[in-house]
N, C-alpha and C positions, 0 to 999 in steps of 0.2 A: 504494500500500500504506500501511494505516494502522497506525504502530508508535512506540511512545511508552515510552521510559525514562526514566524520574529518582530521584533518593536523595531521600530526605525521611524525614519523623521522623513517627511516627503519634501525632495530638495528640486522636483521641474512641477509646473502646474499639470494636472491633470488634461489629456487633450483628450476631448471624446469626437469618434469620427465612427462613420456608417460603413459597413460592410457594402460594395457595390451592386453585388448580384441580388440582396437579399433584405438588404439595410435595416441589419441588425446593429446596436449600437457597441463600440466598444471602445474604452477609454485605456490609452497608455498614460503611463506615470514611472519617475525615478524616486527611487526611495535609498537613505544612506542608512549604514547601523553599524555602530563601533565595531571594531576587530576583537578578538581574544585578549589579546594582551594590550596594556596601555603601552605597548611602542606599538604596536599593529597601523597601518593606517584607515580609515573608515573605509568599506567596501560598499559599492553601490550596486542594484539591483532593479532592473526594468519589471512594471507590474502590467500586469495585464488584466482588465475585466469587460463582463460581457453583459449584454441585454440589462434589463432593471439594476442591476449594481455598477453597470458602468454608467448609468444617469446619473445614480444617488450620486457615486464616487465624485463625478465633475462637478453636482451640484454641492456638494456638502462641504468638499477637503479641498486643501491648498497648501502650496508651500507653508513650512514651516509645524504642519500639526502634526505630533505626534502620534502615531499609532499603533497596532496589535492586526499582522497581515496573518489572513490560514488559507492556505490554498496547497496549489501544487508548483511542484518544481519540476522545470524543465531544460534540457541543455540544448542550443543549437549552435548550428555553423555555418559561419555568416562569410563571405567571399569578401576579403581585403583589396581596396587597390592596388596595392602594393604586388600582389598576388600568392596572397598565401591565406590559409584559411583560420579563422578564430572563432575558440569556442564561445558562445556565452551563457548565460543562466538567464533566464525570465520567470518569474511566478504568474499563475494563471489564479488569480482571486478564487476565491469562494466566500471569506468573510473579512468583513474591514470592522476593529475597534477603534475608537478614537482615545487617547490617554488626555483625559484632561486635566489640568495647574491641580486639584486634590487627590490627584491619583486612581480617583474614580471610571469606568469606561462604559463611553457610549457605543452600541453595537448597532451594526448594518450587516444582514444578510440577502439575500434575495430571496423571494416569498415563496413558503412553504408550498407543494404539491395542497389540494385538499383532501382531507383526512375524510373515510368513511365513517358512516353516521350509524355503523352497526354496531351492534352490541359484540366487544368483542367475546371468542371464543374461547371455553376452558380447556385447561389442555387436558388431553388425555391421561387418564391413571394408568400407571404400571401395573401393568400383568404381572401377577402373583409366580416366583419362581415353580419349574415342575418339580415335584417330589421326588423324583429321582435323581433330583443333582446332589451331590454330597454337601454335608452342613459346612457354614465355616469352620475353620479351625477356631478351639478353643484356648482356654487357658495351658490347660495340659500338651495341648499338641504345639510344638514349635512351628513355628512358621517359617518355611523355607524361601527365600528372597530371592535366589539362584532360580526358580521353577517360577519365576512368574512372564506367561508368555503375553511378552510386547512384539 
């Protein structure tokens, strides 16, 4: 499973532009986030969102707010002038926090499928072992660890 959190500070404005064929909306943005170590230098990372969270995204955030990204991570290879080829990392959104001055977080996601209005389902009880299988071992009987087939 590919699943990728981190707080970083968004350092280009949010640009939201329409898919051509289909014009579906989606917004690129750069976001920085300290390195490991305090000599590290900050590392930046292209974000990517789509349909209703890439509106919110342009409508809401801006340079300079802090926030809490969860998506996915992705690697591509992008063709240099120079002629040689580079890799880079993009996250493709799924949820955006905002960290606000009390440390508190305002959350964006994109809206839930709707939920069925059935009553859910109990789950089935286990079937009663057959009697013919042998009892656990008791007290008396040691339990052999070597004989346990995985």
């Amino acid at each position: 499973m590919n699943n990728f959190i981190v707080m970083a500070e968004i350092v280009q404005e949010p640009q939201l532009r329409y898919t051509s064929d289909t014009q579906i909306p989606v917004t690129e943005m750069m976001v920085q986030f300290d390195g490991v170590r305090d000599s590290d230098p900050a590392s930046k990372l292209k974000i990517v969102a789509w349909r209703d969270l890439a509106q919110e995204v342009q409508e809401k955030y801006h340079t300079g707010d802090r926030v809490i990204l969860e998506g996915r991570l992705t690697m591509l290879t992008v063709d240099r002038p120079e002629g040689f080829k580079e890799k880079r990392a993009e996250m493709t959104l799924s949820r955006l926090h905002r960290v606000t001055g009390d440390g508190s977080l305002m959350s964006s996601a994109p809206a839930a499928a709707p939920r069925s209005t059935a009553a859910p389902q109990p789950a089935p009880s286990p079937e009663p072992a057959p009697a013919s299988q042998p009892a656990a071992a008791t007290a008396e009987e040691p339990v052999d660890y070597d004989d346990i087939p995985f």
